[in-house]
Structures are given as structure tokens and as C-alpha cells.
C-alpha positions in Angstrom: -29.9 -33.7 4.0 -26.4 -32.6 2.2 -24.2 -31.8 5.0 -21.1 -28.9 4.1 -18.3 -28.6 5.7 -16.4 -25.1 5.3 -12.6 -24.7 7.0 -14.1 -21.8 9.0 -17.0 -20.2 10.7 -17.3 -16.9 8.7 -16.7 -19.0 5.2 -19.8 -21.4 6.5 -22.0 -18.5 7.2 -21.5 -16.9 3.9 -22.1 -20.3 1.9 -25.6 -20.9 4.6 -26.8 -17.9 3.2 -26.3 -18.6 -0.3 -27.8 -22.0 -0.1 -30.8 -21.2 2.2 -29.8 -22.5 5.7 -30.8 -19.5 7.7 -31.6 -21.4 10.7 -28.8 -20.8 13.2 -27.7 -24.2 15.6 -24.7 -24.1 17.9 -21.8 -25.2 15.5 -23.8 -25.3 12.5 -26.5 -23.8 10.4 -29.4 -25.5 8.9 -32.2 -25.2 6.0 -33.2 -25.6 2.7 -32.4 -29.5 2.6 -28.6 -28.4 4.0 -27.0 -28.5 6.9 -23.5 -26.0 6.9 -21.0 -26.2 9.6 -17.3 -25.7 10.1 -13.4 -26.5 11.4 -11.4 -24.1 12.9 -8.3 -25.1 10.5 -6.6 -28.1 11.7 -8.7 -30.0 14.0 -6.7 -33.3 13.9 -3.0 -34.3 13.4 -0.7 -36.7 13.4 -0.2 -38.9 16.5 3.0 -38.3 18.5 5.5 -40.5 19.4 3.9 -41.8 22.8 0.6 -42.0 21.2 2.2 -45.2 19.2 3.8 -46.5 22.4 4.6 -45.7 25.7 8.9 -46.2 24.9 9.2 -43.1 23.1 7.4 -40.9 25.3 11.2 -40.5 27.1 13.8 -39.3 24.6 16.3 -41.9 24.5 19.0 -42.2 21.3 18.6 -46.2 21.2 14.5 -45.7 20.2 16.0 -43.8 17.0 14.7 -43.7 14.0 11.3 -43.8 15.5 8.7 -45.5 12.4 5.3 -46.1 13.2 3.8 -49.1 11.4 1.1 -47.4 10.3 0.6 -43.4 11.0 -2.1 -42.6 12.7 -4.4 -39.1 13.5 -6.2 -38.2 16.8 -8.1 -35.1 17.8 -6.2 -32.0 18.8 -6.9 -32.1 22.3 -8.7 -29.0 23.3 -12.2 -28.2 24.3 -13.5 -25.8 21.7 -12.4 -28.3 18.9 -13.7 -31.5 20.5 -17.2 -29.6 21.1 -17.1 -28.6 17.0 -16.1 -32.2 16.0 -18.4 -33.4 17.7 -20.7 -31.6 16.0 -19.3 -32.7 13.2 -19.5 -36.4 13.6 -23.3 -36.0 14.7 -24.0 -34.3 11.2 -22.0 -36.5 9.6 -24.1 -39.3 10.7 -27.5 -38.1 9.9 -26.8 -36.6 6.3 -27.1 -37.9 3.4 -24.2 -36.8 1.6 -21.2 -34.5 2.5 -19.8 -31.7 0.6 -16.3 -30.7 1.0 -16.0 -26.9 0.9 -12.9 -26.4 2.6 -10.3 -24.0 1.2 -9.3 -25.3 -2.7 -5.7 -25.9 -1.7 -3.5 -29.0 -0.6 -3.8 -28.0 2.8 -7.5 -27.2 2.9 -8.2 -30.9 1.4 -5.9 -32.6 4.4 -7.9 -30.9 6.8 -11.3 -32.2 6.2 -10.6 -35.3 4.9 -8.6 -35.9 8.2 -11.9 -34.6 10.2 -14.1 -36.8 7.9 -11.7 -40.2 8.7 -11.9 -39.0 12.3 -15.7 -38.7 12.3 -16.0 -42.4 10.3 -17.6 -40.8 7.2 -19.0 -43.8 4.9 -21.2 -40.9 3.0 -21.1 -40.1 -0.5 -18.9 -37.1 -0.4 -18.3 -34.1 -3.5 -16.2 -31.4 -3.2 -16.9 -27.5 -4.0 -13.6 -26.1 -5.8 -13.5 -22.3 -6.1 -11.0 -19.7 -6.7 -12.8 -16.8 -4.9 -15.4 -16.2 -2.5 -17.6 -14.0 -4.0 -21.6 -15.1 -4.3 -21.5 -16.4 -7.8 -18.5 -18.0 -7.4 -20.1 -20.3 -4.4 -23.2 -20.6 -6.9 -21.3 -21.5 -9.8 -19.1 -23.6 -7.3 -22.2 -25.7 -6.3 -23.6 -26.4 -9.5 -20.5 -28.1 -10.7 -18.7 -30.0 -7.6 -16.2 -32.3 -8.3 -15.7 -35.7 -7.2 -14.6 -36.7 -4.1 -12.2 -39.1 -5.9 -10.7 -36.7 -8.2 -8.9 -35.0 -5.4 -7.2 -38.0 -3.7 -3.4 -37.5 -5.2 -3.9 -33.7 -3.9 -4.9 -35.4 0.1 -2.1 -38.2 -0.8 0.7 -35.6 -1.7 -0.7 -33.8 1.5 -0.8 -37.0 3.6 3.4 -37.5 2.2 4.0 -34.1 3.3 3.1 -34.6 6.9 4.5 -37.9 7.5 8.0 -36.6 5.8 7.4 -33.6 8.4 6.7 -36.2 11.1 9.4 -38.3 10.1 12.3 -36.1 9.6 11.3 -33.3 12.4 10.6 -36.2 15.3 13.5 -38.0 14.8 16.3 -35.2 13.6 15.0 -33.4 16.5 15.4 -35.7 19.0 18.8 -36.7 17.8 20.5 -33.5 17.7 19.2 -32.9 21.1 20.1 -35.7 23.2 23.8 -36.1 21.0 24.6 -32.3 20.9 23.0 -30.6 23.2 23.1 -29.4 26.9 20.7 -31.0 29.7 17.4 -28.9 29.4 18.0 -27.6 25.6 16.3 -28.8 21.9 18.0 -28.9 19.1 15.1 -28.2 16.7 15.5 -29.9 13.0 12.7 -29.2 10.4 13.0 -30.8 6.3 12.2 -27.4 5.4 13.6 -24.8 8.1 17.0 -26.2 8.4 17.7 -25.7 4.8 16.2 -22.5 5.0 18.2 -21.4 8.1 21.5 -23.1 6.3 20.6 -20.8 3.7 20.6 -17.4 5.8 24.0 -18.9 7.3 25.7 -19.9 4.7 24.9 -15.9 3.0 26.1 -14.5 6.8 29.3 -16.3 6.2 29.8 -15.3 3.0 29.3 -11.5 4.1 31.4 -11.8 7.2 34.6 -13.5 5.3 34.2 -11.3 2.2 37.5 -9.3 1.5 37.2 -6.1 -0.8 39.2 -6.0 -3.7 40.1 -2.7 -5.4 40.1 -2.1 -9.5 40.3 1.0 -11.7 38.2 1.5 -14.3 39.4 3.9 -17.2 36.9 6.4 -18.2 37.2 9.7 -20.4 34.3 12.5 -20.6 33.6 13.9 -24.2 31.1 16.3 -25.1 29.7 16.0 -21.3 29.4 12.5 -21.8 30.9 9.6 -20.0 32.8 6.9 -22.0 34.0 3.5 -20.8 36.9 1.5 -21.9 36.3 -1.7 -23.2 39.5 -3.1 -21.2 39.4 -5.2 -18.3 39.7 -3.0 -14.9 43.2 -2.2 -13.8 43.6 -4.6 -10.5 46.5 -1.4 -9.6 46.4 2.1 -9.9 49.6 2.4 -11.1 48.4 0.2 -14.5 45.8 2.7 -15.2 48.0 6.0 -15.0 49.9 4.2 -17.4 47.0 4.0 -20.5 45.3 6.9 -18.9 49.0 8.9 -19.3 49.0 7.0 -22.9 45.3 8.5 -24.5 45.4 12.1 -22.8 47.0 13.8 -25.5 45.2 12.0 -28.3 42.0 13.0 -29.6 38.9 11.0 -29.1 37.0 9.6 -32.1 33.5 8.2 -32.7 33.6 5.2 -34.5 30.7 4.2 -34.5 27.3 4.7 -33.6 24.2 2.0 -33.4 20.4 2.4 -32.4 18.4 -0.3 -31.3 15.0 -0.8 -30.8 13.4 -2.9 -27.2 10.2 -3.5 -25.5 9.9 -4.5 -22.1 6.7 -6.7 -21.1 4.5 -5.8 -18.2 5.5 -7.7 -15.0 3.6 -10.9 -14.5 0.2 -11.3 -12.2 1.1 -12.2 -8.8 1.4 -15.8 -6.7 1.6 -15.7 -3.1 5.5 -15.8 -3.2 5.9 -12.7 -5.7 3.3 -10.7 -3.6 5.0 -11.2 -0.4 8.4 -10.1 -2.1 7.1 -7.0 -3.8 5.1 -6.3 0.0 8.0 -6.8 1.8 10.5 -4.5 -0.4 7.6 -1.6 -1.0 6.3 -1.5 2.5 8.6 -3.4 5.1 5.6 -5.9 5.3 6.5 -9.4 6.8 6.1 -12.6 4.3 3.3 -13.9 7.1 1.7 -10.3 7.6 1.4 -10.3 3.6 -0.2 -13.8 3.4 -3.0 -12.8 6.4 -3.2 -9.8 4.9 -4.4 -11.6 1.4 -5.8 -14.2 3.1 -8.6 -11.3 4.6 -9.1 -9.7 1.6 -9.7 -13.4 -0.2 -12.2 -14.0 3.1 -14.1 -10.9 2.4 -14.4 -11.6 -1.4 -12.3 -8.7 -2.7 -9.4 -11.1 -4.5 -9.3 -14.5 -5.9 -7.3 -17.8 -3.5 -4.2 -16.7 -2.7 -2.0 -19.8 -1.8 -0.7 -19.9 -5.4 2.4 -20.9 -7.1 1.5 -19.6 -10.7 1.3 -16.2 -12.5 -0.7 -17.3 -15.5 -4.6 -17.0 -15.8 -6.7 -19.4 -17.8 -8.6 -18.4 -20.9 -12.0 -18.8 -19.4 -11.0 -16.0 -17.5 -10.3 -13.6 -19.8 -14.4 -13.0 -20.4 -14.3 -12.0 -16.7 -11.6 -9.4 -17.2 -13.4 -6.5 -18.5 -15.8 -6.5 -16.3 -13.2 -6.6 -12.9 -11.1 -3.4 -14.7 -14.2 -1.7 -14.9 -14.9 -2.7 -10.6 -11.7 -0.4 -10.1 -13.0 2.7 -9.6 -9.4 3.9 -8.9 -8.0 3.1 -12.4 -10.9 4.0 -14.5 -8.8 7.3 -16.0 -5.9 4.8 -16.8 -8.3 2.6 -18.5 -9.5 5.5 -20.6 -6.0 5.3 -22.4 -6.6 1.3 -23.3 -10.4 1.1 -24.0 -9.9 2.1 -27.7 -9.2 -1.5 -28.5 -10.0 -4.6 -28.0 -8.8 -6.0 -24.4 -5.2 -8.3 -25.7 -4.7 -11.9 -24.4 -1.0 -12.4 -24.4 0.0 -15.5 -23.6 2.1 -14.1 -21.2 -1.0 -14.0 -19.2 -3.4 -16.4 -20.2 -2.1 -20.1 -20.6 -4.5 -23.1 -19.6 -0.7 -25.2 -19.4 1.2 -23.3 -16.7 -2.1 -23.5 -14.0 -3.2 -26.3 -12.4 -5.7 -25.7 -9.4 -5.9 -22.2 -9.1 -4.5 -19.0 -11.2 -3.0 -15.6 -10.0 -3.9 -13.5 -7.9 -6.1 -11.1 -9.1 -9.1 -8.5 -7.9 -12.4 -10.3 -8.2 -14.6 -7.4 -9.3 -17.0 -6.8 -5.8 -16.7 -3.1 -4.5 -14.3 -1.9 -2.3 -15.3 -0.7 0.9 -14.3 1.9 3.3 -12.9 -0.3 6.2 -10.5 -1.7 4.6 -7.0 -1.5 7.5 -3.5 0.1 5.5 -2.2 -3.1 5.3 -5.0 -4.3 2.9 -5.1 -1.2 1.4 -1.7 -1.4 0.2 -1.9 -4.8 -0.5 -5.2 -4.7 -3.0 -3.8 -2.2 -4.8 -0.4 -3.4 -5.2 -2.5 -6.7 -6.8 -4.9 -4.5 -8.7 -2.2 -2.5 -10.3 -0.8 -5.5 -11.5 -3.6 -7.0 -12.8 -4.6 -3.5 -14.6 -0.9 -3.1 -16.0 -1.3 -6.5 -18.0 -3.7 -5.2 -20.1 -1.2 -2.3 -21.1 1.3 -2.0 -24.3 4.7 -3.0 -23.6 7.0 -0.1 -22.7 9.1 0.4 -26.1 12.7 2.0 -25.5 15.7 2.9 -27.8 19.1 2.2 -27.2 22.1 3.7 -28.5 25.3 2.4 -28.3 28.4 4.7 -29.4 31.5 3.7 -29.5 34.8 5.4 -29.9 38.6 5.3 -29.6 41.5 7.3 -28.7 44.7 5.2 -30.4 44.3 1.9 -30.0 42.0 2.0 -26.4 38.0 1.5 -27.5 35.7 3.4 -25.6 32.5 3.1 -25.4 28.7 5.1 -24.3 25.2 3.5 -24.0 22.1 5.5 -23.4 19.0 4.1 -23.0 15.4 6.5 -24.2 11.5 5.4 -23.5 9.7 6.4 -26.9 6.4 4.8 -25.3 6.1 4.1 -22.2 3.5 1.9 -22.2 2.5 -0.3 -18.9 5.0 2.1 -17.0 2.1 4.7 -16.9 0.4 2.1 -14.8 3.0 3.0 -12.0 4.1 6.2 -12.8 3.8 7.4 -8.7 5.0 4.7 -7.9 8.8 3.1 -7.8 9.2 2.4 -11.7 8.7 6.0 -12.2 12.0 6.9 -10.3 13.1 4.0 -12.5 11.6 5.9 -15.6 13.4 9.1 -14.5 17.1 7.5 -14.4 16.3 5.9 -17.5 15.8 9.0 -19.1 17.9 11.0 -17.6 20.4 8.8 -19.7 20.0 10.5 -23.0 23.2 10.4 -25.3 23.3 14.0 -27.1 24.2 13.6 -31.1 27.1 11.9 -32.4 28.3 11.8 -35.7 30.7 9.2 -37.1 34.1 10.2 -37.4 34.0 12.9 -35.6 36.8 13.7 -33.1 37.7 15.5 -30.3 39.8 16.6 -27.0 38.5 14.2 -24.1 39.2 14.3 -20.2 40.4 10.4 -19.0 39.7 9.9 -15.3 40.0 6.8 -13.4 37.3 5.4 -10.9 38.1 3.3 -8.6 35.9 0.3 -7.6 35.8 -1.7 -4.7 33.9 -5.1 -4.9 31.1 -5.3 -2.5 29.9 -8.3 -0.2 26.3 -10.1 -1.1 23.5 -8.4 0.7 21.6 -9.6 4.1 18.7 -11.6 2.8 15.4 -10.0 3.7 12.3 -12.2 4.2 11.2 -11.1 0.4 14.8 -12.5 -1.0 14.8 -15.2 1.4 11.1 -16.0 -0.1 12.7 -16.2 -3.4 15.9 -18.3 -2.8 13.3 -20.9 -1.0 11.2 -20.8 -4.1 14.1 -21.3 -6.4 16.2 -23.6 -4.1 18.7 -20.9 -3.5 19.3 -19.7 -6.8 18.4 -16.0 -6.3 17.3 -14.8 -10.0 15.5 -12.1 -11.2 14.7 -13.0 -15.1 10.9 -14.3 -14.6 11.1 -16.9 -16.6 14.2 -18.9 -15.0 12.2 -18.1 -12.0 9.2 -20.4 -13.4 11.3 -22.8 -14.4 13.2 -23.1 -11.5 10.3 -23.5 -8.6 9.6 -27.0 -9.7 12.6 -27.8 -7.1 11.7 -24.8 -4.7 11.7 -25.6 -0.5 7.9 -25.7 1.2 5.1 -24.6 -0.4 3.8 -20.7 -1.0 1.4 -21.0 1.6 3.7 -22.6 4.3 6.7 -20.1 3.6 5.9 -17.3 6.1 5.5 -19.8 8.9 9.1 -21.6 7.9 10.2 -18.2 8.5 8.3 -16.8 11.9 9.1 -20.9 13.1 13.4 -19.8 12.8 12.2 -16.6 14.7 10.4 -18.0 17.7 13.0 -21.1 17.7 15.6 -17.7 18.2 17.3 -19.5 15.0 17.4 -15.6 13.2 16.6 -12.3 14.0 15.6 -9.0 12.1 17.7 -6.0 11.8 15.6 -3.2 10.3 14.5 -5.2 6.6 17.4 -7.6 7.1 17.3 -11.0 8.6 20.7 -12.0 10.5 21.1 -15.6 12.0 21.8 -15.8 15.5 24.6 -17.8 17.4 22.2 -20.2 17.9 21.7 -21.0 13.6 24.7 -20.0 13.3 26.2 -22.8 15.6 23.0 -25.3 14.7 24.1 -25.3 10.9 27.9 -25.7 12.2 26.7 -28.6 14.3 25.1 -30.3 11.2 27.4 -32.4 8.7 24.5 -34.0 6.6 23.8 -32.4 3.6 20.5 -34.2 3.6 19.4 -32.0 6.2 20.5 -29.0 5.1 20.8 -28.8 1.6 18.1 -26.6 -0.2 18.7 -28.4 -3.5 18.2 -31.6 -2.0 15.0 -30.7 -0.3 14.4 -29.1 -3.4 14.2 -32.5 -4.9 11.8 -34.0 -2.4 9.6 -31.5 -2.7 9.5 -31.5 -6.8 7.9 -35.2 -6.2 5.2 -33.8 -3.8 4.1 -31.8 -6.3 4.5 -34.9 -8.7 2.4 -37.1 -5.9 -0.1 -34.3 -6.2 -0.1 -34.7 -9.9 -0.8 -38.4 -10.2 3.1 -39.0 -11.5 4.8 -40.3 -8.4 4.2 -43.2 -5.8 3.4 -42.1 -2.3 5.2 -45.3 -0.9 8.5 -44.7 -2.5 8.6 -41.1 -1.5 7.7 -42.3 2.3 10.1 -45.2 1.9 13.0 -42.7 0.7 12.0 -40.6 3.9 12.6 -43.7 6.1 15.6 -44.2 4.4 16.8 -41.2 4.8 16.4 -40.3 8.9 17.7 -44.1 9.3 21.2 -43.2 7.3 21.1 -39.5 9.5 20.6 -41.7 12.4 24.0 -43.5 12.1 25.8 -40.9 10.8 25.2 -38.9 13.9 25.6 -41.8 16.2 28.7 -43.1 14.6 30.3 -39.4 15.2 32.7 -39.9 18.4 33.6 -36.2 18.5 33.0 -34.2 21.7 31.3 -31.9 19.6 28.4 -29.5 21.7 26.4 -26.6 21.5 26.7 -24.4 24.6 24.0 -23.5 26.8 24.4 -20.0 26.1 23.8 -20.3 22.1 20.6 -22.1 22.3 17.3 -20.7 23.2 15.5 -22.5 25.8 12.0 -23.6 26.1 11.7 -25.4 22.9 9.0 -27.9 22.7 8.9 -30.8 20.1 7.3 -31.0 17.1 7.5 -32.3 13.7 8.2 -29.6 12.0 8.7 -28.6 8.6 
């Protein structure tokens, strides 16, 4: 009998079906020379502190840094999951082999191989790896499983992951607590959501101590058009009456006039991180509401795995592609305009390099149905219209550049004209239509060299303006670039090699700072509280707060996962590290405290991210 093990009930009945176990057993299903059952998502972790030994059950500063010999799991201890494992355990021990068919991800492979260490597994084990749920997915899934082995640097850089969580999140926690904090309080100190909360600080500071500064720009309107000297702004008024006083009476002349031709590429396919961004600024929607939200429509087959870091498809998918635009029933009089030729593979899109265990997120072709809730709604379609958009032209635009002088003070005009629009038809109801609009609206009438004129100078006075409030989608893309906030896409690829936490554990960095009472929302914007702000105060080592630094820890996770780093140097480095925050804490003979009143209570332990 092959046993499978799927990371949850309704994933388990849909693969039963498929391969024939129609039999229905509590916990499992069963047929067809298969036996199909299921975790609920995590049912084991990491031991706790008192689970080692019975001296760090009480917090106490001499038991720091707290290093097990050897780390350890256990069962989460609750009835519903000790009933399923040991359901688990009894398959496990009357199958033949065991197939791994939890979710194709980092996370997803920690989780049953955790359950099948628990359960004692000596089987021969495969593993199914898929990138969407639908039926022939599974089937194409089962007839080419992967070995067990193949996976093991994705479960080792998932095993490193938890035991830097562990290590950093028990300890830091523990020692900010008992060293800075008020009887009855918790301090809590994450390797991911400190820097991430430093991060939302650090911008709040920035915005509170910002002082405006005034310039004056010299402009002059000629032929109902606005020109722009080429000086630097006036940093006084009384500078700019000056030149403005100077060129009034003399006639403006063109100079010169150049025309230049652009083209704008389609926006890349979506990962998880992109998606929540473009959700959260289009609809208000929450980084975690966005990745449940996915996560549904991935569970009921509609798009591919969504806990992806890359935008690129692989080549074997382009065969699919025709046949998931044609699925759209929504798009199908947009596709009209592109069917005339041959469906393009740019390599903007399709690149075997730049994906390693799953592509972008994309439609998988099944129908849509009717009960669909308005949050995946809006969240298909904003990842159908992507997908459909790729296929499209570039938009080509023409920009003309005019430039003119009055004495010796250049001027100059830009106006920017779509000839072909392109991919921007894709979304022309949507937000790059009012983009469209401006652009257009931007037309330079004709100018003819050397021809001159009378002109009205004006000056416009400019007042610097602070950085914006993050919002969870800007916030999303600082932690994916280390807090370089950038917007060109392919600095942005480059950069997430060094990006904090993981696309799929993002969201719950962020709703962990809101139930710790670390930030807070106002409207889209995020604001940290008195508690993060006085937490990040509190804090002197960089190493816990530094995105670029945990930037650089996780860049050799992702190494780890990829065969190209040692587990035991990245575990030993984490060692190293809580034991140098450990006496740099305890050698600090300040008073320093964080008042009742700016910590939230009723904090329990973990070790969190």
C-alpha cells in the first residue's frame, strides 16, 4: 500500500479522488492500492526551552544564551492533532512506501518531514511536486515524483530557519525582558520582525524630524506652454525676482527641438510579494488577507502556488499559455486584438534561469465559478490581467524635448505622446488609464526652431516634502529589498537575494508587530506605537535590528536551500551571534527601562521570527 500525505484535509480529498481511494476512514481515505490522509499545517515544532531541561523553564539572565545540544521536535500538544498523527503513525507503519504531497514550498517540506521523523518513518518515501492543483496537474504530478533525497537542502535550509528563529527569538526575548523590562511585561525580539519594526521606526522618525525647506523654481509660459529653467532652484525669493526681473523683457526663443522614440514593457507576472503590493494599493487589501485570499483560489485550482519569489515562467509553460488566455472568458475581446500572430515569448517572461521551484503566479485555465467572495474576485483578475497583458505589444510613446532661451537663461519643455498603446489597453478602466490620460494630456503644440516670442516668467515655489508612512504594500517591498525601496523591476530582482523573511512568511511578520501592539494602522498607513517606538530605542545591536544584516543571513538560507552553503556554519554563526548580544546587553550598566505604560501586556514567548 503507498501511503500520501497531503498538508490538508481538502487537498487529501481531492488527490483520493484522483487516485481511486474513495473509501472514506476517520483521518484518512483509502483504495485503489493507496491510502491518503492529511496534517493540519504544523503538527510538530521545535521543543521549548523546558522541554530540554527543567532550569530554563524560569527566566533567569545567568541561563543565557540558552543552546540545546541537539534540537529536538515534539507534538503540538492538542487533541485534534495528536488524534490525526496518530493516524498518521499507524499508516505509516503498515504502508509500503510514503509519498510526500504536502505543499511544493520550503515550508510545506518542513512540515511532513517533521511529522514523518515524529512517526519513525524507515519507508521508502517520494515526493509529488506541483505548481497548481488542478486534476492533471496531480496526474502529471504522480507520474513523475521526485526523490525523497532531492529535496533535503530545501528541509535543511528549512530546519536552519527554525533553529535561527529558535535561537535568536528565545534568547533575545528573554533578555530584553528580564534586563529592560517592568515585572509582568515581554520584551518580544524576532530575527525578522525587529528589523522590520526598526524599519517602520526609523521611516516615523524620519517624518517626525523632517524640516521643510522652501525653493523657487523659475518658469515662463509661451504659446500656452510651460517652460522650465535649466538652473538650480532659487533657495530665496528674492534670487528669483532677480533673473525673473532680468528675462521679462526679452523675447523667448526656441533653440531647439528633439523627438525621441520609447517603448515601455508590460509589467512583469506576479510573485506573492508583488501581488500583495499591487492588492494592497488598488484595494486597501492587507499583505495576509492577499496571501489567504491567493492561497483559496490556489486550493480551489483556479491559479498556480502562490508562495513565490519570482516573476519569470519556464519555457515548458509557454505551450500551456494559449490554451489558459482562451479559459478567460472575460478577456476574450482583448485577445481578439493579439490572435493575428503568433503568441511572443519574450524573455522578459519566460527564462528557465531566474525560477527555481515554482514560477509566477498565473491563472491555471479551469473555469471560473460563480461563488467566488470580492476579495478573490479582485484578486483573480488583478493576476489574470497580468498574465493576459504579457502577451501584449509594448506601449510605444514619443517624446519631445524643446528647448529654449531668453538671454543667456535656457529653458526648457518635455511632452510625452502614446503613438501605440500597446499592453495599456489591457488596463484601460483601470488605474494606468488615468495614467494614460495625464500622459496625453501632455502634448507640446508645434515649435519651430528659431522662432521667438513674448513669454510670461512666474516663479513657483516648492516646499520639500517628508517620506511617506509606509503601508503594508511598501513595507512588503522594503523587506523584500532590505530596505531599499525601488521601483525599477529589475534592481528589484536583483536586490531580493538579501531581502528579510520569506514571501510566504511576510504577512505574518507584519500581523505578529500588530498583535505584539509594536504598530498600528491608520487608514492605509502603518504608524509604530510607543511601544516599537521605545523597543527599537531600547535596542543598540545592529545585529538585531539591521535589515541589511538580516538581509545577509537570509541570502545564505536561500544558499542552504540551493546546495551552496553549510548548514553548520550558518547555525554556528547564529550561536555566535545571540552569545555576543548576550554580553553586550549584560555588560550595559545603564538604568535604561521601558515603562509599563509603553509595552503591551500579555505577551507570551515564542521563538519568533
Amino acid at each position: 500500500m503507498k501511503l500520501c500525505i497531503t498538508e490538508k484535509p481538502s487537498v487529501g480529498k481531492d488527490i483520493a479522488g484522483i487516485l481511486g481511494a474513495t473509501t472514506r476512514h476517520d483521518g484518512y481515505y483509502e483504495g485503489n492500492g493507496y491510502c491518503v490522509t492529511w496534517t493540519f499545517g504544523h503538527l510538530c515544532c521545535l521543543k521549548e526551552p523546558h522541554d530540554y531541561t527543567p532550569m530554563w523553564k524560569r527566566w533567569s539572565l545567568g541561563a543565557l544564551p540558552m543552546i540545546p545540544p541537539n534540537f529536538g521536535i515534539k507534538l503540538i500538544p492538542q487533541d485534534s492533532i495528536e488524534k490525526q498523527f496518530r493516524v498518521i503513525e499507524t499508516l505509516i507503519g503498515q504502508c509500503d512506501e510514503v509519498i510526500n504531497c504536502g505543499d511544493a514550498g520550503q515550508e510545506g517540506e518542513l512540515i511532513q518531514r517533521w511529522v514523518m521523523q515524529k512517526a519513525g518513518c524507515q519507508k521508502p518515501v517520494s515526493r509529488l511536486w506541483i505548481s497548481s492543483l488542478t486534476d492533471d496537474a496531480i496526474r502529471e504530478g504522480f507520474k513523475h515524483l521526485r526523490p525523497h533525497k532531492d529535496l533535503e537542502p530545501l528541509y535543511i535550509a528549512g530546519l536552519c530557519r527554525a533553529i535561527g528563529d529558535w535561537i535568536l527569538g528565545m534568547n533575545a526575548t528573554r533578555l530584553y525582558t528580564l534586563k529592560y523590562a517592568e515585572q509582568g511585561q515581554v520584551l518580544s525580539i524576532g530575527r525578522v520582525q525587529t528589523p522590520t519594526l526598526a524599519l517602520v521606526v526609523q521611516r516615523q522618525h524620519e517624518i517626525e524630524n523632517f524640516i521643510p525647506t522652501d525653493t523657487w523654481e523659475l518658469r515662463t509660459i509661451y504659446r500656452e506652454t510651460v517652460f522650465t529653467a535649466t538652473v538650480k532652484p532659487f533657495t530665496t525669493e528674492e534670487e528669483g525676482k532677480k533673473l525673473l526681473e532680468q528675462v521679462k523683457e526679452l523675447p523667448l526663443t526656441i533653440s531647439d527641438i528633439t523627438k525621441k522614440k520609447g517603448r515601455e514593457a508590460p509589467p512583469r507576472l506576479f510573485d506573492l510579494t508583488s501581488l500583495q503590493v499591487e492588492c494592497n494599493k488598488k484595494f486597501g487589501m492587507g499583505a495576509d488577507t492577499t496571501l489567504r485570499t491567493i492561497q483559496s483560489l490556489y486550493e480551489k485550482k483556479l491559479t498556480t502556488y502562490p508562495r513565490v519569489d519570482t516573476t519569470y515562467l519556464t519555457n515548458d509553460v509557454y505551450g500551456q499559455c494559449p490554451g489558459i488566455l482562451n479559459s478567460l472568458k472575460d478577456y476574450q475581446e482583448l485577445l481578439q486584438l493579439i490572435r493575428a500572430n503568433k503568441l511572443p515569448k519574450s524573455k522578459k517572461v519566460f527564462d528557465d534561469s531566474k525560477v527555481t521551484d515554482h514560477h509566477a503566479i498565473i491563472p491555471t485555465g479551469q473555469p471560473l465559478p460563480q461563488e467566488l467572495t470580492d476579495f478573490e474576485k479582485n484578486v483573480f483578475h488583478t493576476v489574470a490581467r497580468r498574465f493576459v497583458s504579457v502577451f501584449f505589444p509594448d506601449c510605444l510613446f514619443e517624446q519631445t524635448t524643446v528647448n529654449a532661451s531668453a538671454g543667456k537663461t535656457s529653458f526648457k519643455a518635455t511632452g510625452k505622446v502614446i503613438t501605440e498603446p500597446g499592453w495599456k489597453i489591457v488596463y484601460a478602466k483601470d488605474e494606468a488609464a488615468d495614467k494614460q490620460n495625464k500622459e496625453q494630456e501632455n502634448i507640446l503644440p508645434p515649435f519651430t526652431k528659431g522662432e521667438s516670442g513674448p513669454h510670461s516668467p512666474l516663479l513657483a515655489k516648492k516646499t520639500s516634502q517628508p517620506p511617506k508612512y509606509f503601508t503594508e504594500g511598501t513595507l512588503l517591498k522594503a523587506m523584500e529589498t532590505a530596505g531599499n525601496l525601488v521601483d525599477d523591476e529589475e534592481l528589484r530582482e536583483s536586490l531580493k537575494a538579501n531581502g528579510i523573511g520569506r514571501p510566504s512568511t511576510r504577512a505574518a511578520i507584519i500581523e505578529i508587530l500588530y498583535k505584539r501592539g509594536y504598530i498600528r494602522r491608520e487608514r492605509k498607513s502603518l504608524r509604530a506605537t510607543e511601544a516599537g517606538v521605545s523597543l527599537i530605542g531600547l535596542i543598540k545591536e545592529d545585529l538585531l535590528k539591521s535589515a541589511k544584516l538580516t538581509g545577509i543571513w537570509e541570502n545564505r538560507l536561500r544558499c542552504i536551500e540551493r546546495g551552496e552553503y553549510n548548514a553548520a556554519e550558518f547555525i554556528a554563526a547564529q550561536k555566535n551571534m545571540i552569545a555576543q548580544i548576550v554580553r553586550s546587553v549584560l555588560s550595559d550598566n545603564s538604568s535604561r527601562r521601558i515603562g509599563t505604560s509603553a509595552i503591551p501586556t500579555g505577551v507570551k514567548q515564542k521563538g519568533s521570527k
